[in-house]
N, C-alpha and C positions, 0 to 999 in steps of 0.2 A: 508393651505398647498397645493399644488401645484401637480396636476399627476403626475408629470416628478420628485417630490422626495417620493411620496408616491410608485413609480414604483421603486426607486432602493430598497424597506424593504421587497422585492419579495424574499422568500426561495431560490435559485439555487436548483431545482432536475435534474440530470443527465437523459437523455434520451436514451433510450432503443437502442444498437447498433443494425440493423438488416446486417449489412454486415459485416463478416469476415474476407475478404480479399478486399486490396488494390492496384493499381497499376499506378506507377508515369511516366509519360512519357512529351514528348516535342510535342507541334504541333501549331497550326499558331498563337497563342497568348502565350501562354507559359505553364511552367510545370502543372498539374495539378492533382485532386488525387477523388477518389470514394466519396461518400455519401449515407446516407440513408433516406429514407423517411417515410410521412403514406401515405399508400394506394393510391396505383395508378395503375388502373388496367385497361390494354390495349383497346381500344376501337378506333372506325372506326370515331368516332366523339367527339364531343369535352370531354376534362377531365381535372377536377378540383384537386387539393391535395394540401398539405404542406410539404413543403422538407426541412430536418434539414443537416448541414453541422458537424459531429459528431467531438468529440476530435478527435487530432491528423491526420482527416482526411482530411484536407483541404491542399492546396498550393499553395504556393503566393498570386494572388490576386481573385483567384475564386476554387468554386464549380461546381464537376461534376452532372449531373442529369441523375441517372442511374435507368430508368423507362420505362415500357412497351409501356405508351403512347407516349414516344419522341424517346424511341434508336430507329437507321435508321430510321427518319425519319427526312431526311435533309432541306426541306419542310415545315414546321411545323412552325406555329405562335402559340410566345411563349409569357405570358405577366406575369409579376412575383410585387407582391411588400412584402418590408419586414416585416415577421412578429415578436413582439419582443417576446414573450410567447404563442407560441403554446399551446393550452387545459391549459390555465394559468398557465403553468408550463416553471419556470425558467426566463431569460431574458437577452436576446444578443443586442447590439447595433450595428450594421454596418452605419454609417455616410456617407455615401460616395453613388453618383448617382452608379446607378447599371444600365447593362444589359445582352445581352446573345448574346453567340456565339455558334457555330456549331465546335464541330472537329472533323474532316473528318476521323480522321487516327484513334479514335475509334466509331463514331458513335452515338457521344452523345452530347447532348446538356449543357452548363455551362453555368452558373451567374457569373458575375466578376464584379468587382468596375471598373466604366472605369477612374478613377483616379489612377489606379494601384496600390491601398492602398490594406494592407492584408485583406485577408479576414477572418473574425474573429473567432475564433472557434465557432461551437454551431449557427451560424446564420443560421435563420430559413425564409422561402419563403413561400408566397402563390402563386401558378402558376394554371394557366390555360391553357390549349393546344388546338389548334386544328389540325387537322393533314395534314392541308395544304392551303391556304390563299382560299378567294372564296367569293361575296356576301358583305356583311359586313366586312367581313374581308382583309384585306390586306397590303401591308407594301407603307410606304411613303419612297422617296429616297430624302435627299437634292438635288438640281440642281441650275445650275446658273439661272435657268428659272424660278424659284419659291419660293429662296431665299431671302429675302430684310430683311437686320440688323441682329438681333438675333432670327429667325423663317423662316418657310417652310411650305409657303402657299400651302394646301391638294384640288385640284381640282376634287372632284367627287361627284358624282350626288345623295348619298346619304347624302350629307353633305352642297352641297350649297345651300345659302336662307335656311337653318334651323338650326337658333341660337340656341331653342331647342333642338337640338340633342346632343346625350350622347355620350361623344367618351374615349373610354381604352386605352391609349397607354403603348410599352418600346421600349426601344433604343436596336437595332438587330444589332452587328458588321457586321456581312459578314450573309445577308439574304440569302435564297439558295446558302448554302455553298459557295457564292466566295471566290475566291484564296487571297483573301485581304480583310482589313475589315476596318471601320474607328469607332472610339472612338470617344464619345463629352464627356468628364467629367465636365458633368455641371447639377443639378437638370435640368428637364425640364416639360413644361403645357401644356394646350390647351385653345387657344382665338379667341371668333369668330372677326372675321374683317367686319364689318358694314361697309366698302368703298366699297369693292369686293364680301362680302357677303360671304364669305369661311371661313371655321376652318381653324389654323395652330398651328404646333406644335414648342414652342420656349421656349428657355433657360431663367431660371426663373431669371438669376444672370445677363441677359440681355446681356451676349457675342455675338459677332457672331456665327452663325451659322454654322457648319464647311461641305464644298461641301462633298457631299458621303455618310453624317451621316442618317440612314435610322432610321426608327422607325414601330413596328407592332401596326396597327389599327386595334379598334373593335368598332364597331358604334351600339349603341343597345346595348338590351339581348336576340334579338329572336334564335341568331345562339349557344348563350351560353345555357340557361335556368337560368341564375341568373336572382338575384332580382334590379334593379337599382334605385338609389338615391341619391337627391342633400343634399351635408352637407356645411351650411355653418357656418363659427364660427363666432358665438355672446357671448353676453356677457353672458348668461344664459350657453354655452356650454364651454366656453373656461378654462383654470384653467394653469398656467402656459405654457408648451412647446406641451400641447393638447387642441381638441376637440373633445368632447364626443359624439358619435352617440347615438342618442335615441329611434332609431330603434331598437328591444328588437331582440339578435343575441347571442345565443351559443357560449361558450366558442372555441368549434372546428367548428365555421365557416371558412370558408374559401373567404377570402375579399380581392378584391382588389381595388385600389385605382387611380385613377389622378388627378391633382391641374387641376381644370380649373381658368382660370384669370377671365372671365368677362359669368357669366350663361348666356343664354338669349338674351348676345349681352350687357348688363349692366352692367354698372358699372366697376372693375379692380383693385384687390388685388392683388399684388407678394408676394410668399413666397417664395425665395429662399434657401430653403435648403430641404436637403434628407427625406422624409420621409419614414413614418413606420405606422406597424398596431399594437395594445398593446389592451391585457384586462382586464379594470382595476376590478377586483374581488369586493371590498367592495360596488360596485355598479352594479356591473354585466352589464357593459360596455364595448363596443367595445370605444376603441381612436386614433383618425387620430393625428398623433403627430411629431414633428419632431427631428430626430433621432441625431440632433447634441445639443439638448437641450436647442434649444433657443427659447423664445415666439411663440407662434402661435399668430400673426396677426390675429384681429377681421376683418371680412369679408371674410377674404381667405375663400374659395370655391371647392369643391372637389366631382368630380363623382368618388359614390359608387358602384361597382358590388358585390355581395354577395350571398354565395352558402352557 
């Protein structure tokens, strides 16, 4: 049997609402509505949580992030993936690439499907913040300059000539609040390019690449304090629409995730589709898996950051 059907015989427990009141409003992406989290407590440097999107409090197609670490902080790299069962409780699916935008008009940072798909009740996030790019950190912008087919080749000097390198990415509509934002609704990885000797960030479904579309980098853990890690799926880890980390990680870890295509400069798996983070309890497993339920691909490849 298979992770991906032994994940749907998961109890549903309802999660503990911690906000009371809610408030819907219009701003550069669309309506949107409060959320609640665990622990997220303000700080000058980076911070790690998991943010639940509670009943009835979501709208359309995203989640508010109403936290110490991110409100007014319009600056802020954000880097989110989804988790399906928080502290092994319950189990949401959200299917659909995600990223984050900024709105201005309260000050708070959102997840949204950038396929415009609902956002699902109950979907649950691991984010990490920092509270403003710098170092290691910083955001990539498509351009016509660095563009070619379905990717956006990343020109910095922590990153070229080191196929080794560990890179985090998500897809940021309007980085430092601009007045405009751009959507890719497409899964997206990182692959080094052995011609030019650069990482880039490219769509796993192989589209183009659409001009504008930015993305938040994190290269390393020294600017995080997570732990980093290459997962790839073999046949020892793989079991249906997951792969098993064997790296021995608490149920309330906090993990996040990106496909790399090719470790090293090697090799070249695609998984095009949305992934997720899941813990499978009978094993006391973390599972990189994907969210739409279909095979995980032997070889796919995926850097781990994990708090």
């Amino acid at each position: 049997m298979s992770f991906q059907l032994r994940r749907l015989s998961f109890v549903g427990i309802a999660f503990v609402l911690a906000l009371l009141l809610s408030v819907s409003f219009v701003n550069v992406h669309q309506t949107s509505a409060r959320a609640t989290q665990i622990a997220a407590p303000r700080s000058v440097g980076p911070a790690h949580f998991t943010w639940i999107a509670p009943t009835g409090l979501t709208s359309g197609d995203l989640t508010i992030i109403d936290s110490f670490s991110t409100n007014n902080f319009p600056n802020a790299i954000l880097f989110v993936t989804p988790n399906f069962d928080p502290g092994a409780i319950g189990g949401t699916y959200d299917p659909h690439p995600v990223g984050v935008v900024y709105n201005t008009f309260l000050g708070e940072w959102e997840i949204f499907n950038e396929d415009g798909a609902t956002m699902p009740l109950k979907a649950a996030f691991n984010v990490l913040v920092f509270p403003r790019p710098g170092g290691s950190v910083f955001v990539q912008t498509a351009t016509s300059a660095n563009i070619i087919g379905d990717f956006t080749s990343i020109n910095n000097a922590l990153t070229n000539g080191q196929p080794a390198a560990q890179l985090l990415i998500t897809q940021s509509f309007n980085p430092f609040f601009a007045p405009s934002g751009t959507a890719n609704p497409h899964p997206v990885g990182v692959w080094y390019d052995t011609a030019i000797r650069q990482w880039a960030v490219f769509n796993e479904d192989r589209t183009g690449m659409p001009l504008n579309a930015s993305f938040n980098i994190l290269v390393g853990t020294g600017a995080s304090g997570g732990t980093e890690s290459l997962q790839t799926a073999t046949p020892a880890t793989v079991s249906g629409d997951a792969t098993a980390i064997t790296t021995v990680l608490g149920p309330n870890s906090v993990i996040l995730v990106t496909p790399n295509w090719n470790p090293g400069g090697v090799g070249g798996t695609y998984d095009p589709h949305p992934i997720g983070m899941a813990y499978f309890v009978p094993t006391g497993q973390w599972l990189i898996f994907n969210e739409d339920k279909i095979n995980m691909p032997l070889n796919a490849a995926f850097n781990v950051l994990a708090f």
